[in-house]
C-alpha positions as CSV (number, residue, x, y, z in Angstrom):
1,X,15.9,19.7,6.9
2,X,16.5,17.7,3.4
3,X,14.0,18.3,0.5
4,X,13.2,14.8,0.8
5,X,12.0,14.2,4.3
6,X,10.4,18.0,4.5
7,X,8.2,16.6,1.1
8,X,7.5,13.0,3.2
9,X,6.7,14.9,6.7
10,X,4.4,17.2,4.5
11,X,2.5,13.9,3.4
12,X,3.7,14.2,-0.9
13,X,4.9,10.1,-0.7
14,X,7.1,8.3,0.9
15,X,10.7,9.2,1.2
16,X,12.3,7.3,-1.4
17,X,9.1,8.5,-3.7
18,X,10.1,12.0,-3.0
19,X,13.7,11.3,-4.0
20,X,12.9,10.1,-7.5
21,X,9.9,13.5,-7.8
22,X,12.8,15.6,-6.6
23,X,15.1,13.5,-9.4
24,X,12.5,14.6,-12.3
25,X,12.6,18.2,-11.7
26,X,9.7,18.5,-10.2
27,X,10.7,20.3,-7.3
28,X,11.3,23.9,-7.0
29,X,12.9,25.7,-3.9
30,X,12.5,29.7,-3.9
31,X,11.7,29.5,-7.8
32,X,14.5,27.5,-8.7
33,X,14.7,23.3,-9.8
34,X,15.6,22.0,-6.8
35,X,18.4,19.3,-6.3
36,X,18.1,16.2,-4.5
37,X,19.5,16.7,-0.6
38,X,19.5,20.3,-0.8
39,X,18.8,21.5,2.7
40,X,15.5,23.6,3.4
41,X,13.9,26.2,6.1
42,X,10.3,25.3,6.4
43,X,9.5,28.7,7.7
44,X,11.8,30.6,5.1
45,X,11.8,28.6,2.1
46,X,9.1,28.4,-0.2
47,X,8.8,24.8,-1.6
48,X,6.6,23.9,-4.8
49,X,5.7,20.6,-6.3
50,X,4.1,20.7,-10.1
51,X,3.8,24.7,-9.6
52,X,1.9,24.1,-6.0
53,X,3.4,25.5,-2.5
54,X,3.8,22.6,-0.7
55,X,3.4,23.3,3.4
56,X,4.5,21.1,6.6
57,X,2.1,18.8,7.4
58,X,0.3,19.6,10.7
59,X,-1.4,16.5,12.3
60,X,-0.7,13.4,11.2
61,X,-3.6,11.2,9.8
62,X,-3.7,7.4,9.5
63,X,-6.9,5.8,7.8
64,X,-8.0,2.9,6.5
65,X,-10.2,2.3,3.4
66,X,-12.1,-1.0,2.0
67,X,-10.8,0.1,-1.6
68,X,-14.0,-1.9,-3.4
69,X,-12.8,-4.0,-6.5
70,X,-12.7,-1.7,-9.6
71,X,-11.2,1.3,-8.3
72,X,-7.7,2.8,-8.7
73,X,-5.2,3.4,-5.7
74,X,-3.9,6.9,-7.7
75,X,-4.9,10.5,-7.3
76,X,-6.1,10.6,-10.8
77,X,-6.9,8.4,-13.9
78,X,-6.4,9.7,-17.5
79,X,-9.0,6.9,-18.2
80,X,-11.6,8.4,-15.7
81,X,-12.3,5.3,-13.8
82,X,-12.7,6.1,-10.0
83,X,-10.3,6.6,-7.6
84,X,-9.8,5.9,-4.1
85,X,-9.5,9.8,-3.2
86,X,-13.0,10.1,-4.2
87,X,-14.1,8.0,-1.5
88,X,-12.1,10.1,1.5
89,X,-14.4,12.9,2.6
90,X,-14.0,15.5,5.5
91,X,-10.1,15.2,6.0
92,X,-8.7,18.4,5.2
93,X,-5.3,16.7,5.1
94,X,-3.6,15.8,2.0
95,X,-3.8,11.9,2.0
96,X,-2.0,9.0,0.0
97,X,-2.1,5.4,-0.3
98,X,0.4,3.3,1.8
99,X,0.9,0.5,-1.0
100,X,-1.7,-0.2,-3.9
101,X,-4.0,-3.0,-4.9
102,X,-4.7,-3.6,-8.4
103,X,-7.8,-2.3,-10.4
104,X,-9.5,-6.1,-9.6
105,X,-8.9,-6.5,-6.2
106,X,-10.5,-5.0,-3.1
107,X,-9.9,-4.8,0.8
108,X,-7.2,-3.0,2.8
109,X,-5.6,0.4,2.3
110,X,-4.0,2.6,4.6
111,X,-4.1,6.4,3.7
112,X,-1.8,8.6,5.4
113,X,-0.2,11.8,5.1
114,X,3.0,10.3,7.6
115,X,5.8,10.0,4.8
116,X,8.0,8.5,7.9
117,X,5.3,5.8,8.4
118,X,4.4,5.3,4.9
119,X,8.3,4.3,4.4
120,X,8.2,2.0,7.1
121,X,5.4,0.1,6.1
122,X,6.6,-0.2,2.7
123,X,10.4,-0.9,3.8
124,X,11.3,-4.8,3.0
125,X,13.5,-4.9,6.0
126,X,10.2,-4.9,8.4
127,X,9.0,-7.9,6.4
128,X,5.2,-6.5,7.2
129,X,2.7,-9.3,6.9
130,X,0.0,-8.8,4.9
131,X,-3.5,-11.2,4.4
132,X,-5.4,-11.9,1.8
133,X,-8.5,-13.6,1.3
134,X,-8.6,-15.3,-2.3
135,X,-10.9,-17.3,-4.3
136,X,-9.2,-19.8,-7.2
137,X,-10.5,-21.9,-9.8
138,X,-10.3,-25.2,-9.1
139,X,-9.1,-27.6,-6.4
140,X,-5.7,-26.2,-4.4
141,X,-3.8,-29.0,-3.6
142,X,-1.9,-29.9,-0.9
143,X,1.3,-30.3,-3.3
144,X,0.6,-26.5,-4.8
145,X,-0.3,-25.4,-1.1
146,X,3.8,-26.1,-0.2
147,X,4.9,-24.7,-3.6
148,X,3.1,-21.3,-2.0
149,X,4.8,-22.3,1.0
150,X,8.2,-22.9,-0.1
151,X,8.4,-19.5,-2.3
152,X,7.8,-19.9,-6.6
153,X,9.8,-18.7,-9.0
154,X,8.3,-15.6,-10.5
155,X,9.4,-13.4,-13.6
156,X,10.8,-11.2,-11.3
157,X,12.8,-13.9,-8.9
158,X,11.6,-16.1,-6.6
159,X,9.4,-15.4,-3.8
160,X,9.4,-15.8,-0.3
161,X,7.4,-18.1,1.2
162,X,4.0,-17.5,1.7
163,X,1.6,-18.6,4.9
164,X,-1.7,-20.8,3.3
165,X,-4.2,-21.3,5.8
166,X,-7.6,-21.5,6.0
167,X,-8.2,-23.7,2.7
168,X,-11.5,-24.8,2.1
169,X,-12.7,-26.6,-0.9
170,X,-15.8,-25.0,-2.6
171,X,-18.9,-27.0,-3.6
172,X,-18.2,-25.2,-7.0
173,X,-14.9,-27.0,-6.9
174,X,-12.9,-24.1,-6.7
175,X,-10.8,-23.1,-3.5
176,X,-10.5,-20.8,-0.9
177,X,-7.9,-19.7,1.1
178,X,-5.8,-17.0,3.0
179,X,-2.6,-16.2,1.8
180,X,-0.1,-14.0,3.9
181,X,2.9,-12.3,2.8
182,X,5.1,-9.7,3.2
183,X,6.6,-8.9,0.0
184,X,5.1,-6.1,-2.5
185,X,5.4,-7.3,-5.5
186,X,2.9,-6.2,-8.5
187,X,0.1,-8.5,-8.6
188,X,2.5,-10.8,-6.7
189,X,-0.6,-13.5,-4.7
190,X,-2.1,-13.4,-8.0
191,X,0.6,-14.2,-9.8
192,X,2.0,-17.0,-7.5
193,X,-1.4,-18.5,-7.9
194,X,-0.7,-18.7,-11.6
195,X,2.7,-20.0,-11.0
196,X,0.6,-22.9,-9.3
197,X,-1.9,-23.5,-11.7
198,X,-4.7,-21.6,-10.8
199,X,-6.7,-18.9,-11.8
200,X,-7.8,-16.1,-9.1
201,X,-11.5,-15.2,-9.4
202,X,-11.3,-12.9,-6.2
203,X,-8.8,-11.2,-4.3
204,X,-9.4,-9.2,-1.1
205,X,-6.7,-7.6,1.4
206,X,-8.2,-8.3,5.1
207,X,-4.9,-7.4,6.9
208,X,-1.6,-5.3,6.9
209,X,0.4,-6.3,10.1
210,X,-1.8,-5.8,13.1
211,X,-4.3,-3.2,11.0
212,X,-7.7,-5.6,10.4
213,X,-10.3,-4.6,7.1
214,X,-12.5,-6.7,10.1
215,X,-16.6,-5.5,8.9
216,X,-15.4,-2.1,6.9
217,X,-17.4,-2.3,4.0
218,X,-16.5,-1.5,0.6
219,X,-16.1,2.4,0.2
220,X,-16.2,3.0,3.4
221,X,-13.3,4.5,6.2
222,X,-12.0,4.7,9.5
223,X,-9.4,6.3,11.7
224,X,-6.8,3.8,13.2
225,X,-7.1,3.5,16.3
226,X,-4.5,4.5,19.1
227,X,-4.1,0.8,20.3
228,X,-3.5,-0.1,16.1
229,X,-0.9,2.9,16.1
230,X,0.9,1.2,18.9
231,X,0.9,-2.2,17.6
232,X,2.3,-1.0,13.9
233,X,4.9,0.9,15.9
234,X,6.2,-1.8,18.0
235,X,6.4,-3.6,14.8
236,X,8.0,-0.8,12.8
237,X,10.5,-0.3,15.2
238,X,14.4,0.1,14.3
């Protein structure tokens, strides 16, 4: 088996992650700095990441988390604000985040320790939608409404376009919407609202391809359930 899927099966990142971990040395087969495609045993060879044995992942978990605004999507945070590991309990897997929201924004997370799964989801050829509920200052306009939905020109390229439905203008005079998209772009719906004139004042994630945040509350989690797995793996299909 290559270094790189055994790391992804055993639940480290996705595949492509593993490839650049594997890339920075931080890989060791047997002892020795391991080389990216180098073939392992997973019941003779002894694979480390960061001086930790690394083991084959046994059953494969798929959750989903309302990640509750001011939290990080990483393992760790030198700065100690929280985390979104600290709010998995009871799943003796080792679990990571399928995509990332920023620090500001809340909703949606999938948490998995499927590095096959995780690719796929994050894989632009399966153009997987994702939702988001988002607050603006001021009135969205019909004109800025096709901008969204024609694509805008970023920093980083131009986007595709983007669904915009569900617009309702606030008594506050600011605007409501849903945007859908299925790039992953940093910060990308906030930053196409920018690109449009507006400010966002909230930003959650209320779906991922069939996967719904539905009445999750913040902080909390659930297992997907087996009709969800089916649906995401009709869609993830080659």
């Amino acid at each position: 088996m290559r270094l790189q899927k055994y790391l992804a099966d055993a639940g480290i990142a996705s595949r492509r992650k593993c490839e650049e971990i594997i890339l920075a040395s931080r890989v060791t087969v047997n002892g020795e700095v391991a080389a990216l495609g180098c073939v392992v045993e997973p019941d003779a060879d002894r694979v480390e990441l960061d001086g930790e044995e690394v083991r084959p992942a046994g059953e494969r978990v798929v959750v989903l988390l309302h990640k509750p605004r001011g939290v990080m999507c990483t393992a760790s945070d030198p700065q100690g604000r929280a985390t979104i590991m600290e709010y998995i309990e009871g799943i003796p897997a080792r679990l990571y985040s399928v995509g990332r929201l920023d620090f500001d924004s809340e909703g949606l997370i999938v948490m998995t320790n499927d590095g096959a799964l995780a690719y796929r989801m994050t894989h632009p050829k399966f153009k997987l939608d994702k939702t988001y509920s988002a607050i603006c200052e001021g009135e969205l306009t019909q004109a800025e409404r096709h901008m969204l939905q024609q694509g805008v020109l970023l920093e980083d390229g131009m986007t595709s376009p983007a669904r915009v439905e569900e617009v309702l203008h606030l008594k506050n005079g600011n605007t409501a919407c849903n945007i859908t998209i299925h790039e992953g772009r940093t910060r990308q719906v906030r930053r196409m609202l920018t690109a449009v004139g507006h400010e966002t004042l909230m930003l959650r994630r209320i779906r991922i391809g069939p996967l719904d945040l539905g009445a999750l509350e913040p902080g909390k989690w659930r297992h997907i359930t087996a009709e969800e797995a089916a649906q995401l793996a009709d869609l993830l299909r080659t």
